[in-house]
Jmol script that loads the backbone (N, CA, C; Angstrom):
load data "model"
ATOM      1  N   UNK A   1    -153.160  93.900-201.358  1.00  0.00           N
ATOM      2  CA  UNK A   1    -152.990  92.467-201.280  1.00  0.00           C
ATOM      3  C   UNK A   1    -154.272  91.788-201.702  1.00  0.00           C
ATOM      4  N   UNK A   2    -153.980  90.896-202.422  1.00  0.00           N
ATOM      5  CA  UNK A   2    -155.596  90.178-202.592  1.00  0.00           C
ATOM      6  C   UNK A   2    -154.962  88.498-203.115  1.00  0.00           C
ATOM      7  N   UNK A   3    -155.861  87.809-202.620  1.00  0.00           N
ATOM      8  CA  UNK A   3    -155.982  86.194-202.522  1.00  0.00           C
ATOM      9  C   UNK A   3    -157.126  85.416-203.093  1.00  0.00           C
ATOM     10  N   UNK A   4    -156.795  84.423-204.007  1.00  0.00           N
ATOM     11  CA  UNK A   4    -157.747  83.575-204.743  1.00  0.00           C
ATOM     12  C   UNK A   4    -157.521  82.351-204.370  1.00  0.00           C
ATOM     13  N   UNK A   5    -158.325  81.418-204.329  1.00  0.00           N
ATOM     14  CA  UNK A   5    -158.430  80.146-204.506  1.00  0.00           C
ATOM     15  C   UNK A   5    -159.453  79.154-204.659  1.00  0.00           C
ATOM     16  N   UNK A   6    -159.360  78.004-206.014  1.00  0.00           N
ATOM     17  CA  UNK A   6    -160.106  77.313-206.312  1.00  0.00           C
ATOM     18  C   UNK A   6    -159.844  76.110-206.509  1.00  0.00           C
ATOM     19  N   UNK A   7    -160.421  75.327-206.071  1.00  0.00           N
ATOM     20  CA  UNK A   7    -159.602  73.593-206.496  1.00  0.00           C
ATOM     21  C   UNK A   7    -158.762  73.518-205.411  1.00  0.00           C
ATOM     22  N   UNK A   8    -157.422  72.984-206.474  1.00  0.00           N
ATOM     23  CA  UNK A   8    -156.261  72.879-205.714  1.00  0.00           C
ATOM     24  C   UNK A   8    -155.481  74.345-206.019  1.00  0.00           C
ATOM     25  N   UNK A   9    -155.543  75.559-206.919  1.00  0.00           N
ATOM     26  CA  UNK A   9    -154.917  76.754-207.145  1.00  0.00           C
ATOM     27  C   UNK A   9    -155.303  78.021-206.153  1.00  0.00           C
ATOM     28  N   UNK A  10    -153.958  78.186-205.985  1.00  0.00           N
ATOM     29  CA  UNK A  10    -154.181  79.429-205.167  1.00  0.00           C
ATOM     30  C   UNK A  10    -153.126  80.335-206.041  1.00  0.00           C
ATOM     31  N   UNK A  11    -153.472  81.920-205.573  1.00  0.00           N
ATOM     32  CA  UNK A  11    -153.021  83.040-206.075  1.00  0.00           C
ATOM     33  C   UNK A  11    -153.125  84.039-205.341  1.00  0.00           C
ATOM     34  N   UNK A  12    -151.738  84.735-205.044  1.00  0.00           N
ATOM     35  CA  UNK A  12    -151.578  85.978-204.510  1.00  0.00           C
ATOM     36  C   UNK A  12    -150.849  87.002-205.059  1.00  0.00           C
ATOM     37  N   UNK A  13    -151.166  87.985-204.853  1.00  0.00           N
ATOM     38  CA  UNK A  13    -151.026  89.417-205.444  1.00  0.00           C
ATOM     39  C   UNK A  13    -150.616  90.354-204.599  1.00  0.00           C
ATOM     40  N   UNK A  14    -149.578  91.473-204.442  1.00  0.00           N
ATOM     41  CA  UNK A  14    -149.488  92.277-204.022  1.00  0.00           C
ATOM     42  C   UNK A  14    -148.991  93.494-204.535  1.00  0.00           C
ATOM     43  N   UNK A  15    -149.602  94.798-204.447  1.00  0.00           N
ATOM     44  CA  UNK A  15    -149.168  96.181-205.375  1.00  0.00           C
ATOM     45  C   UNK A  15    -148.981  97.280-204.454  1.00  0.00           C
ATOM     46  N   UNK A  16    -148.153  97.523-204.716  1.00  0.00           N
ATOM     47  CA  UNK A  16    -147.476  99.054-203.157  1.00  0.00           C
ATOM     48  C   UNK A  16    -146.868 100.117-203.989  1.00  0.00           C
ATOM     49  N   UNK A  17    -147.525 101.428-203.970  1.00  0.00           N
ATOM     50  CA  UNK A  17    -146.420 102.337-204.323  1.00  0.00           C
ATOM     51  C   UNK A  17    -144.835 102.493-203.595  1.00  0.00           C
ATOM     52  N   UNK A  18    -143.955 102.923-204.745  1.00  0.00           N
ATOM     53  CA  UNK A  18    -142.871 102.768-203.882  1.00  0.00           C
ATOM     54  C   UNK A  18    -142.101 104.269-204.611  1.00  0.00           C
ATOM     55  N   UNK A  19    -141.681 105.494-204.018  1.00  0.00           N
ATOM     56  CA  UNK A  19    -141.429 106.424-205.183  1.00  0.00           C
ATOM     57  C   UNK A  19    -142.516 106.899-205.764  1.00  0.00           C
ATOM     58  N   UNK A  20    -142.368 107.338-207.123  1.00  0.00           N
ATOM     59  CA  UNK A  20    -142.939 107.803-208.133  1.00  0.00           C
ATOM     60  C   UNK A  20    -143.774 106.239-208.963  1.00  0.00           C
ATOM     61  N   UNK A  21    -143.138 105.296-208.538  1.00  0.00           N
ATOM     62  CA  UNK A  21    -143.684 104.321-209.494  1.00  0.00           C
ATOM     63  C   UNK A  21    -144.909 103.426-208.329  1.00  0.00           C
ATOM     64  N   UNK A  22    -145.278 102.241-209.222  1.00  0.00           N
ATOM     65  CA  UNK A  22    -146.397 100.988-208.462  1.00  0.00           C
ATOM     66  C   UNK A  22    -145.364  99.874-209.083  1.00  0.00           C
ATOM     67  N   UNK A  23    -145.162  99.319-207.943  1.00  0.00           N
ATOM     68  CA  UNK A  23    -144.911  97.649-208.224  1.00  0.00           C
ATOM     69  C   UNK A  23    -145.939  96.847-207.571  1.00  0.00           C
ATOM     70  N   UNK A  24    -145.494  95.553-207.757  1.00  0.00           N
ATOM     71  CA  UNK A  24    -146.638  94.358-208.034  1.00  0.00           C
ATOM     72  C   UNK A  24    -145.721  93.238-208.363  1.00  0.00           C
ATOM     73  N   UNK A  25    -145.738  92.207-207.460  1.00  0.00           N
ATOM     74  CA  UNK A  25    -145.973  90.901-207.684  1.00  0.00           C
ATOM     75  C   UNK A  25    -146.870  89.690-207.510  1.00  0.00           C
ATOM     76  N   UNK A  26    -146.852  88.685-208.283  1.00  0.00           N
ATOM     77  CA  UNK A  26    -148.146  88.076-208.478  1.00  0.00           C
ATOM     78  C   UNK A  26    -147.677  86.651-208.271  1.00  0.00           C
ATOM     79  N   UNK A  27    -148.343  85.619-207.772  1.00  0.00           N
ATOM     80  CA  UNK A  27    -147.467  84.374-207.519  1.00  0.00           C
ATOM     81  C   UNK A  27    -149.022  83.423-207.714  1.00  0.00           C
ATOM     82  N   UNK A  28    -148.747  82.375-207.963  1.00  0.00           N
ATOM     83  CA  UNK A  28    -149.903  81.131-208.590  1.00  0.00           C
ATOM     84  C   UNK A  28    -149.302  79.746-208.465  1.00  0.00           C
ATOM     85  N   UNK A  29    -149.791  79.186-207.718  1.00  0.00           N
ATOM     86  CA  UNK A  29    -149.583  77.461-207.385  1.00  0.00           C
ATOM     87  C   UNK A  29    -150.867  76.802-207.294  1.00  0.00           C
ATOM     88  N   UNK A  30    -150.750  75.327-208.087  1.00  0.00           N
ATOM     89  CA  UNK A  30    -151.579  74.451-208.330  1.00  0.00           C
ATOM     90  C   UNK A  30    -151.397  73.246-209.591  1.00  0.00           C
ATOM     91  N   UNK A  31    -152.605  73.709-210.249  1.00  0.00           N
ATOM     92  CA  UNK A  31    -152.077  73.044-211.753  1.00  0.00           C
ATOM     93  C   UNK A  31    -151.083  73.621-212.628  1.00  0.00           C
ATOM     94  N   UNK A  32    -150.998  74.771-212.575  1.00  0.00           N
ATOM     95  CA  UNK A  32    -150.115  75.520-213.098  1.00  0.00           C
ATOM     96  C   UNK A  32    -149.220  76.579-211.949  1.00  0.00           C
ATOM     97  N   UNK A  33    -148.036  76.770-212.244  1.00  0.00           N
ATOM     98  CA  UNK A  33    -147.715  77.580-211.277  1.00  0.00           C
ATOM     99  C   UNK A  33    -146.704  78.763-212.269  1.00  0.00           C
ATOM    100  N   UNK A  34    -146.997  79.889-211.829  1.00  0.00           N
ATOM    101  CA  UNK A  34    -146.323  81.093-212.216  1.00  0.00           C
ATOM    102  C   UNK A  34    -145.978  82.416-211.118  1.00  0.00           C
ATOM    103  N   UNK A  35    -145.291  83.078-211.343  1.00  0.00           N
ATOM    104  CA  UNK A  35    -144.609  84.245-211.178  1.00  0.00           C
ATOM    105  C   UNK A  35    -144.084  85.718-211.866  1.00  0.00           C
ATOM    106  N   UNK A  36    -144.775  86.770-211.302  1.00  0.00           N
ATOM    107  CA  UNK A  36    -145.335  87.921-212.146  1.00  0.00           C
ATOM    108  C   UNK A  36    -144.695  88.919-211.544  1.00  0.00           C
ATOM    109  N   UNK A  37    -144.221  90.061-212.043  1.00  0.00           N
ATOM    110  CA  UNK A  37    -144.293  91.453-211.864  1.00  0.00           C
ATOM    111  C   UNK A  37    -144.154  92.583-212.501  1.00  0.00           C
ATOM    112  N   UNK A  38    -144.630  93.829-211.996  1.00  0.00           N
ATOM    113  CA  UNK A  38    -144.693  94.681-212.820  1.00  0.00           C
ATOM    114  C   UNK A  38    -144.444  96.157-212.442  1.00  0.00           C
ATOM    115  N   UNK A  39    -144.311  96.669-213.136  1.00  0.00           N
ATOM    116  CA  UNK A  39    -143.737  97.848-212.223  1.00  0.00           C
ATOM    117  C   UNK A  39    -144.418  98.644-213.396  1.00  0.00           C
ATOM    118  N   UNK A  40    -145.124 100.237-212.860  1.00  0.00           N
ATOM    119  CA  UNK A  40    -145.959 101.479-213.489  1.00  0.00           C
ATOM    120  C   UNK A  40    -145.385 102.755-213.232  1.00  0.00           C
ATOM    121  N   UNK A  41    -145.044 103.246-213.812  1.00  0.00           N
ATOM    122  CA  UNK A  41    -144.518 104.880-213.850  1.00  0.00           C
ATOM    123  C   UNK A  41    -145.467 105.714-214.406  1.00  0.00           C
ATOM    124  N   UNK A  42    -146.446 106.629-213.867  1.00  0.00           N
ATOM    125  CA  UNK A  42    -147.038 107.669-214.165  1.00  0.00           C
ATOM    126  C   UNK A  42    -146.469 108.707-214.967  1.00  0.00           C
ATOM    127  N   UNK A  43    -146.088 108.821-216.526  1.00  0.00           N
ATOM    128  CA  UNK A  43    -145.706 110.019-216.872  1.00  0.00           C
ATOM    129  C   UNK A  43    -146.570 111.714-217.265  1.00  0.00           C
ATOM    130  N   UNK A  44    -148.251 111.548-216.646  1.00  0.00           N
ATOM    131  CA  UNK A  44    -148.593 112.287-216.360  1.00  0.00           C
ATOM    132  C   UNK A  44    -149.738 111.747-215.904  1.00  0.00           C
ATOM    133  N   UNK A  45    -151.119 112.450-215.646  1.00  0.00           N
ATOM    134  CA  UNK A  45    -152.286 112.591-214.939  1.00  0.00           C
ATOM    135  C   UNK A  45    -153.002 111.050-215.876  1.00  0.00           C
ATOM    136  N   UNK A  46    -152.873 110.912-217.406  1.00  0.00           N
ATOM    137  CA  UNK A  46    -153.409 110.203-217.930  1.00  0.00           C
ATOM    138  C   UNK A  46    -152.712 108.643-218.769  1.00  0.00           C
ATOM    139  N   UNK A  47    -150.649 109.372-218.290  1.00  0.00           N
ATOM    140  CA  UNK A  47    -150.422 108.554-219.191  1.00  0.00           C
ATOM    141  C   UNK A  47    -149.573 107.410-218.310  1.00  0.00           C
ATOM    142  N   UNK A  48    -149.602 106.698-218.810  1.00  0.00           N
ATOM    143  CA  UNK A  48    -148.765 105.842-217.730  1.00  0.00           C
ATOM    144  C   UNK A  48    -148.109 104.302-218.866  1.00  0.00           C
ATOM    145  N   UNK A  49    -146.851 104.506-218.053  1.00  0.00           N
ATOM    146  CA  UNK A  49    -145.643 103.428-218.908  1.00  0.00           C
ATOM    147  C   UNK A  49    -145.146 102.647-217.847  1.00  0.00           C
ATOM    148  N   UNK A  50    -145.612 101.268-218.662  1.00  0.00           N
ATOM    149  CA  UNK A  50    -145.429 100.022-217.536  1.00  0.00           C
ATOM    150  C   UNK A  50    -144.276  98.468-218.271  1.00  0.00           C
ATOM    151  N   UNK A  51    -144.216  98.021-217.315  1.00  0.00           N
ATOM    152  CA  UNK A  51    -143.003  96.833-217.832  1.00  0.00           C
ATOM    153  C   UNK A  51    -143.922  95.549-217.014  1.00  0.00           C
ATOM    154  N   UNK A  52    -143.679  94.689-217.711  1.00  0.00           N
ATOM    155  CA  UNK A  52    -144.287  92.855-217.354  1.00  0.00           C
ATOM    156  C   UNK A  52    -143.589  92.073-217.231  1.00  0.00           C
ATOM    157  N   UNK A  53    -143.604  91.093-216.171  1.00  0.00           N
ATOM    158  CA  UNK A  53    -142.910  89.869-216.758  1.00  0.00           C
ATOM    159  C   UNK A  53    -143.496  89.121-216.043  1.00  0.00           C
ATOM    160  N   UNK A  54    -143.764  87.692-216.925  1.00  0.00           N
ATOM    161  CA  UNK A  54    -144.732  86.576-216.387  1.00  0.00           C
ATOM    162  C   UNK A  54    -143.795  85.023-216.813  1.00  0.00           C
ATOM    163  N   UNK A  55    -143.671  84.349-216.194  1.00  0.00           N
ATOM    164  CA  UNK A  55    -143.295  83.019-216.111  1.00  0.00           C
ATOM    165  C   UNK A  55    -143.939  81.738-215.620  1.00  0.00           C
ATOM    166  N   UNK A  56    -144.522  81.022-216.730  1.00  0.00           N
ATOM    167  CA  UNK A  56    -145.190  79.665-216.517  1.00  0.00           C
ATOM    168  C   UNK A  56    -145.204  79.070-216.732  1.00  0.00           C
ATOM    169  N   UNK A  57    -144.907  77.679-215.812  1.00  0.00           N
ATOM    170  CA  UNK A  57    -145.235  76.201-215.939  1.00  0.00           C
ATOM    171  C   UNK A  57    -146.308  75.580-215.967  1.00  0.00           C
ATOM    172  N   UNK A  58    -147.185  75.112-216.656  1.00  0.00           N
ATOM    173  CA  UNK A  58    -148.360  74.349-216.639  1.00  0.00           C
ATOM    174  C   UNK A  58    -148.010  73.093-215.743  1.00  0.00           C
ATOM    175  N   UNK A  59    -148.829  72.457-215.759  1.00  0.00           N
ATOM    176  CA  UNK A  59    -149.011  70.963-215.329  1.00  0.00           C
ATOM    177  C   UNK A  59    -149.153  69.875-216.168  1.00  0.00           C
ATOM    178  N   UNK A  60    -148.848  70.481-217.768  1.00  0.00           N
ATOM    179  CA  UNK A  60    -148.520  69.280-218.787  1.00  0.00           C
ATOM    180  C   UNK A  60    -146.962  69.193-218.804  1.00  0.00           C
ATOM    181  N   UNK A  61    -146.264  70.474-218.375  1.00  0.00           N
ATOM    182  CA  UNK A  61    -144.615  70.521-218.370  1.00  0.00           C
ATOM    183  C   UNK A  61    -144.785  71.978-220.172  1.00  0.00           C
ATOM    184  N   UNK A  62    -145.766  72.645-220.026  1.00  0.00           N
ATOM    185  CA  UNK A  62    -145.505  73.562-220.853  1.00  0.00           C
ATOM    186  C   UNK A  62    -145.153  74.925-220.400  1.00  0.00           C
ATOM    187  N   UNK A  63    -144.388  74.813-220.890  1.00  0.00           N
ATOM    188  CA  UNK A  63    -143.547  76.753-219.776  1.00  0.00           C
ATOM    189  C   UNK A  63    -143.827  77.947-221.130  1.00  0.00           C
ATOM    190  N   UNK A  64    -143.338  78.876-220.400  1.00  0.00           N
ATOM    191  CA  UNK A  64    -143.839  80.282-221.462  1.00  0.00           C
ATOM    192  C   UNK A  64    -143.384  81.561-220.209  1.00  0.00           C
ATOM    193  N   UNK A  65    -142.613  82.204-221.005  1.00  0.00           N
ATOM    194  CA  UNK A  65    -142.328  83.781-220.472  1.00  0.00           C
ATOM    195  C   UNK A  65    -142.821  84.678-221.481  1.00  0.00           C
ATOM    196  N   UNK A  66    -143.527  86.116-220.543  1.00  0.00           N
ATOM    197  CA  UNK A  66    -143.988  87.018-221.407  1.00  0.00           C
ATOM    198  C   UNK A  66    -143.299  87.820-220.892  1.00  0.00           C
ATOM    199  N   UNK A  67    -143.000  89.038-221.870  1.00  0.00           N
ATOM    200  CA  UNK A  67    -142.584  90.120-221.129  1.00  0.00           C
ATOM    201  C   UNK A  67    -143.168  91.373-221.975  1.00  0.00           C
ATOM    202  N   UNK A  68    -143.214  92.402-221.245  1.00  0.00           N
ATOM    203  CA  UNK A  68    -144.354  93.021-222.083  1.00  0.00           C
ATOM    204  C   UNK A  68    -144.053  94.920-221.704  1.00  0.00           C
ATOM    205  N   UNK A  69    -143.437  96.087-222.323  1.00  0.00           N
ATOM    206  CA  UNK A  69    -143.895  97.299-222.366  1.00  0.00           C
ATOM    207  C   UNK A  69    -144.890  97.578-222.857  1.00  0.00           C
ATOM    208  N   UNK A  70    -145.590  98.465-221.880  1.00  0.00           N
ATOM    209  CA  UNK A  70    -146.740  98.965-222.269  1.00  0.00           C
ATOM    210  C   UNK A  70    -147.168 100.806-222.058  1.00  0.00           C
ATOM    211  N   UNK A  71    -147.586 101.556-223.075  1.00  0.00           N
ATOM    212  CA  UNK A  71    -147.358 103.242-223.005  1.00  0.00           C
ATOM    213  C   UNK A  71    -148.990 103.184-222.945  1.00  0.00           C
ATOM    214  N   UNK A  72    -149.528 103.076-222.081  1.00  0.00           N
ATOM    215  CA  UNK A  72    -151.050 103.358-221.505  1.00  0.00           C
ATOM    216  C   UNK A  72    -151.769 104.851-222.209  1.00  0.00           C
ATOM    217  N   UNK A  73    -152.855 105.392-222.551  1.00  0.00           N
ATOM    218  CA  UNK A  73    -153.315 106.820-222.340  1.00  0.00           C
ATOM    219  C   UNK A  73    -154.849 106.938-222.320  1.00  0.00           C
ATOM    220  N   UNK A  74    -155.217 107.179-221.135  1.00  0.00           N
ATOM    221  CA  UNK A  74    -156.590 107.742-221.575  1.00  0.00           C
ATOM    222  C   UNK A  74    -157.640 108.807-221.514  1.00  0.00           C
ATOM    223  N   UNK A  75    -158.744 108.848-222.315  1.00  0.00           N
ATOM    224  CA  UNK A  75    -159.247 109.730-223.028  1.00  0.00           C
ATOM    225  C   UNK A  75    -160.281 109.840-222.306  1.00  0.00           C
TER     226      UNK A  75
END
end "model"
wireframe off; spacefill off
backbone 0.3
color backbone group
């Protein structure tokens, strides 16, 4: 669990294994407000395959979804 805040924005986070995988959600209110999660599957010691999704409203009224696979490896 971990917590930010500056101004008027705050942000919280939380990541728990659950299974074989890590989830994570992420939440943000203030000037902008969004909503995140993600989920990680270890397919071995180094490699790891993950999924995103992020949703945001600014505070001009500009929104935006990402969504994102990702095949991790390192060396």
């Amino acid at each position: 669990f971990a917590a930010y805040s500056a101004g008027n924005n705050t942000e919280f986070t939380v990541v728990a294994p659950v299974g074989g995988m890590t989830v994570g959600v992420h939440a943000a209110r203030g000037d902008a407000k969004a909503m995140g999660l993600v989920a990680s599957y270890a397919l071995s010691k180094r490699t790891t395959l993950s999924y995103n999704y992020v949703n945001q409203t600014a505070g001009n009224g500009t929104n935006g979804t990402n969504y994102r696979i990702r095949l991790g490896h390192s060396f």
